[in-house]
C-alpha positions, -999 to +999 in steps of 0.1 A: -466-310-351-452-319-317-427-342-334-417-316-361-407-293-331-384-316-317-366-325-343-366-287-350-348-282-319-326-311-320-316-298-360-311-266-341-289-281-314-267-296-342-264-266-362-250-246-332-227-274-318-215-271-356-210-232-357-196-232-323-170-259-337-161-241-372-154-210-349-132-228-328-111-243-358-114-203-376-101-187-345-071-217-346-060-213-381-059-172-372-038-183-343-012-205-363-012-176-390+007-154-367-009-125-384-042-113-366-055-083-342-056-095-305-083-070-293-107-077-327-099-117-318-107-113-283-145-111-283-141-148-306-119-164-277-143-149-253-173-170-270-155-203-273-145-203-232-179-192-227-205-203-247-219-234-231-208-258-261-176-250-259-166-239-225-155-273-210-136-281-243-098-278-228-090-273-264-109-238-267-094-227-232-061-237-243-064-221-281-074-188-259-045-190-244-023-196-270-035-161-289-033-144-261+008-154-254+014-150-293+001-114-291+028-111-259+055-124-277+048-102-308+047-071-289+072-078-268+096-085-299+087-048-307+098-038-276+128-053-282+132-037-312+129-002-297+093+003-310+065+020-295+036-005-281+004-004-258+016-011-222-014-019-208-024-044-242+012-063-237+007-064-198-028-077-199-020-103-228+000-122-210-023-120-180-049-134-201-028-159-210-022-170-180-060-171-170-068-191-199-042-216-197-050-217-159-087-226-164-078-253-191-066-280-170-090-289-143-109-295-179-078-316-198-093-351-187-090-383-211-101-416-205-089-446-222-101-476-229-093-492-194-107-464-174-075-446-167-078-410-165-049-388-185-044-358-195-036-343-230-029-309-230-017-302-194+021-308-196+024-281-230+006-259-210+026-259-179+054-256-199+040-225-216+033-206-188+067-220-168+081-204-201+069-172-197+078-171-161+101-133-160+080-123-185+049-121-159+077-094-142+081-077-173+038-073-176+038-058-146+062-032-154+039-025-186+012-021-164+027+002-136+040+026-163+007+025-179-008+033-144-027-001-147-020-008-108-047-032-103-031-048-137+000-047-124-007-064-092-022-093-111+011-093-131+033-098-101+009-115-080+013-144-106+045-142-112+055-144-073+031-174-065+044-192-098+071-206-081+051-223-054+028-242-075+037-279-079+025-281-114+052-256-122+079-272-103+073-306-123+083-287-156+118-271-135+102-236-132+130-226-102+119-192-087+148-164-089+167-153-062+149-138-030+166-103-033+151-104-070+121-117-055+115-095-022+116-062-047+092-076-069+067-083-039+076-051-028+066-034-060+032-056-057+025-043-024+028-008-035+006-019-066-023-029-044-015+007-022-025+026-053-056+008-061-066+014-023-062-026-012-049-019+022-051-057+033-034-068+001-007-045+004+000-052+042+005-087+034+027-079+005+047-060+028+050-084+051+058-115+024+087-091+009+102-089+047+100-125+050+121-125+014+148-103+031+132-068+017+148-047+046+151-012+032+139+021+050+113+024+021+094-007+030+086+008+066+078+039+058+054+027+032+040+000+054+034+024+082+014+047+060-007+022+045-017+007+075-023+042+092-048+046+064-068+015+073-065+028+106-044+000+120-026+017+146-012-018+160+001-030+126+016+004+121+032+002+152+047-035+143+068-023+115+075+008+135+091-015+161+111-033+133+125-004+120+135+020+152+164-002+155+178-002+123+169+034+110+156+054+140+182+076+145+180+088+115+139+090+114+122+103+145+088+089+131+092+050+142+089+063+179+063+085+171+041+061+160+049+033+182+039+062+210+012+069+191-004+035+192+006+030+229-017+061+238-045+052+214-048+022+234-046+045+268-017+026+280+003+051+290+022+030+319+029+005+286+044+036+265+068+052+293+080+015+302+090+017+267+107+050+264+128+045+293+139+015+281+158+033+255+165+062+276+183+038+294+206+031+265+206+067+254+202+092+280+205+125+259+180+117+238+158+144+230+129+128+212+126+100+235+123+127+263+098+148+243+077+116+240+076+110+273+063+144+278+035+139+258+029+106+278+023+128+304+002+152+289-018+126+280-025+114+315-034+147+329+003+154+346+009+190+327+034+207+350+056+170+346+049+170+307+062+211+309+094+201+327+101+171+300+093+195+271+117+216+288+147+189+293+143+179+258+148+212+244+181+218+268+195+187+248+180+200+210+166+233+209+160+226+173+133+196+174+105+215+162+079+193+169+091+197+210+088+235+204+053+232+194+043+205+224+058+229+251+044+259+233+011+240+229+008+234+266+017+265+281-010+283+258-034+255+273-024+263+307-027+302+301-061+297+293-073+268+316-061+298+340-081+324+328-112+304+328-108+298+359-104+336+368-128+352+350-156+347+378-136+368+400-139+401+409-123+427+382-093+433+404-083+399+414-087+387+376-069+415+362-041+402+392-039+371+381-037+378+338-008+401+347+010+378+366+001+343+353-016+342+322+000+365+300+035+354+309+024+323+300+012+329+269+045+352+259+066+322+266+042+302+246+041+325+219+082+325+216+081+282+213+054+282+188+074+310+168+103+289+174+087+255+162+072+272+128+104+292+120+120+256+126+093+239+104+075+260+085+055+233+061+046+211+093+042+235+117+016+256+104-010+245+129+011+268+152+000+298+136-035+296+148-023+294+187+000+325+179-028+347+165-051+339+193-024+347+214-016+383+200-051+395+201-054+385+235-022+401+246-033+427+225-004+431+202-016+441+168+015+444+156+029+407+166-010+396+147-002+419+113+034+397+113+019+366+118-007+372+093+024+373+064+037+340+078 
């Protein structure tokens, strides 16, 4: 009995090995045919680079392969040919391609009959995937359009690194210019923003910069991502590259260079900084709004009021000054009354008619000011301006700013 089982299981063994081999050389005369379905194929090519008889055969990885770039090459001929196809099926083909082919050679090992290790396979499938080399650009077009980011990113992560892989250079793969180049990594890095992949995306950024990728685009983008994962530091790096080049034109790179300056509490750090280019620039009116806020920030309000104040002699129409001198003298108003309201009735009602509530009418006209000037960033202002009218007691003012 014991010896029947054996050779029960070693008949077994065979059979499979056998099945596993007659699959192989089904799913390679489907292949050669030209004429088969990729996605009912797939789950065969799936079993020969996985089940355990098959899965160190280079010959199954490399027959996976060689499906999946036939199905690119037929649908991309229909492309050509102004016919309708599956984005995401012609982006991911080639992508699987690539993954198969990949995985075949560390398996493509032959040794001879002195001992010498060759390989059999490795230089046709080098070539095949040098081949296909733009194509990888193409895929992740597919793929973006199908809003297949994370495909997409694949796509041009592949087709970006091709070039430095010495396999590839072996075969001549040459990579294409850098200004072709530094927009492809560029499109990569807004790839990985979509599927949320901060870090991926920040070294994208920074790899299409290194190609020469120098347009406003890349900052702003940069800056965002990294203020989403809360990297106020690398935010302000690319804001320090780009208030050179486009900060006259974009008030935002100082912002957030400020920004990071007084997240870090180094407010000396910050004004060295803005008078550095107030030095080169003495009428600007953002850099002296910023330096207001530095002060605000440390405490010195009556200092930050008279900034606020300079600025807005310069450019009345910076909205965002408007709201910061508008801000403060609302904060001052009440800071004031606070303070009075444990004083006798008289002295109190002194002190509101002579401090507090000319303070808060001259805060009032800078916050109108700074919403009229920026009505879809400046509603924040509206909340100081009704507070403001119900304590002056203007109902009419508070039924206006309600219709704001």
């Amino acid at each position: 009995m014991k010896k029947f089982s054996i050779l029960g299981l070693c008949l077994f063994a065979g059979f499979t090995l056998s099945a596993q081999m007659d699959l192989m050389k089904d799913v390679e005369r489907t292949v050669k045919s030209g004429n088969f379905s990729y996605s009912d194929l797939k789950p065969k090519l799936d079993q020969i680079t996985q089940n355990a008889e098959t899965k160190d055969d280079v010959k199954a990885w490399k027959l996976a392969g060689d499906a999946a770039f036939a199905n690119y090459d037929a649908l991309f001929l229909k492309v050509q040919m102004g016919q309708d196809v599956d984005k995401k099926e012609i982006g991911n083909s080639i992508i699987d391609g690539y993954n198969y082919m990949i995985s075949a050679l560390p398996l493509d090992t032959v040794v001879d009959a002195k001992g010498k290790v060759k390989t059999k396979e490795s230089k046709k499938i080098v070539k095949t995937i040098a081949e296909n080399y733009s194509h990888f650009n193409n895929a992740g077009i597919f793929l973006w359009e199908a809003q297949d980011y994370a495909g997409a990113y694949k796509a041009w992560d592949i087709y970006t690194s091709l070039p430095n892989d010495p396999r590839m250079a072996q075969v001549g793969l040459k990579a294409d210019a850098d200004t072709i180049v530094a927009q492809i990594v560029f499109n990569k890095a807004l790839a990985a923003w979509q599927t949320n992949e901060f870090d991926k995306a920040l070294v994208a950024f920074d790899e299409a910069l290194e190609k020469g990728y120098d347009k406003k685009n890349l900052y702003d983008y940069a800056i965002s991502v990294a203020t989403q994962a809360q990297k106020s530091d690398v935010a302000a790096k690319y804001a320090k590259i780009a208030q050179p080049k486009y900060g006259n034109e974009d008030p935002v790179y100082l912002q957030v260079i400020v920004n990071d300056f007084l997240n870090k509490k180094e407010y000396a750090n910050a004004k060295e900084y803005l008078e550095s280019l107030l030095a080169l620039d003495s009428q600007n009116a953002t850099v002296i709004d910023l330096i207001g806020v530095c002060l605000e920030n440390e405490g010195k309000q009556d200092e930050a009021i008279q900034k606020y104040k300079e600025s807005l002699a310069i450019n009345p129409s910076l909205a965002i000054t408007q709201f910061h001198l508008g801000n403060i003298l609302y904060n001052k108003a009440y800071a004031i009354d606070n303070e009075a309201s444990s004083l006798p009735q008289a002295q109190y009602d002194k002190i509101r008619a002579e401090q507090t509530e000319p303070l808060l009418r001259e805060a009032a006209a800078h916050l109108e000011e700074a919403y009229k000037l920026d009505e879809l960033n400046m509603g924040h202002a509206l909340k100081h301006l009704k507070n403001i009218y119900y304590i002056l007691g203007d109902e009419e003012a508070q039924k206006r700013v309600d219709l704001m």
